[in-house]
SEDOVEX-126990 format. One line per 2 residues: number of its first residue (from 0); their letters; for each residue x, y, z of C-alpha. Coordinates in steps of 0.05 Angstrom, whole numbers. Layout:
N
NUM> A> X/Y/Z; ...;
***
This chain:
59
0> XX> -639/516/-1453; -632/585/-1435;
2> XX> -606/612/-1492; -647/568/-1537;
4> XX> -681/615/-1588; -649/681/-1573;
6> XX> -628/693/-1650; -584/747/-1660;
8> XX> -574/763/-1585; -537/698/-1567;
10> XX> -465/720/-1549; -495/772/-1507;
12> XX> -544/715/-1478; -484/672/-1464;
14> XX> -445/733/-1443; -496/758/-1387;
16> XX> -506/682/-1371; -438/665/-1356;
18> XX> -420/735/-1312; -489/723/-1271;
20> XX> -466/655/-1247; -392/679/-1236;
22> XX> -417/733/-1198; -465/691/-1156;
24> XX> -403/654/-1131; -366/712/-1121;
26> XX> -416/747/-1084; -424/697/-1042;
28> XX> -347/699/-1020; -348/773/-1008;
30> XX> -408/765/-971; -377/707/-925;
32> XX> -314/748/-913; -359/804/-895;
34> XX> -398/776/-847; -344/740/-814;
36> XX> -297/799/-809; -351/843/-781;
38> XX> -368/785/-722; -297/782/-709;
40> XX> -301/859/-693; -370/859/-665;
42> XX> -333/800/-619; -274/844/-609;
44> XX> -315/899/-578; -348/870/-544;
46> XX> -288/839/-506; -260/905/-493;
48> XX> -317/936/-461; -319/875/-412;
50> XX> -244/887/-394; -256/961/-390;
52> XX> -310/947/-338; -277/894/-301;
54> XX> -222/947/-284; -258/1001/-269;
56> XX> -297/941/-217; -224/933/-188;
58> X> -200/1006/-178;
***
């Protein structure tokens, strides 16, 4: 249905049709990663700046 009466543009049609939905997917996997691995060092940091003020509590 979406390339239905494109004419002389349908391999580019199908072309652009197929990478958009590819790169949906993909994008969506990067993004994931992403996210997650900036948490994790969001998380990270936020663990050390406890442990740096817990010893300065006990010195």
């Amino acid at each position: 249905m979406a390339l239905q009466d494109m004419g002389g543009y349908i391999r580019i049609d199908k072309a652009l049709l197929i990478m958009i939905i590819i790169g949906g997917a993909i994008f969506r996997l990067v993004y994931g990663y992403l996210a997650e691995t900036i948490n994790f060092a969001n998380e990270v940091m936020v663990l050390q700046k406890k442990q740096k003020v817990a010893i300065k509590l006990h010195i």
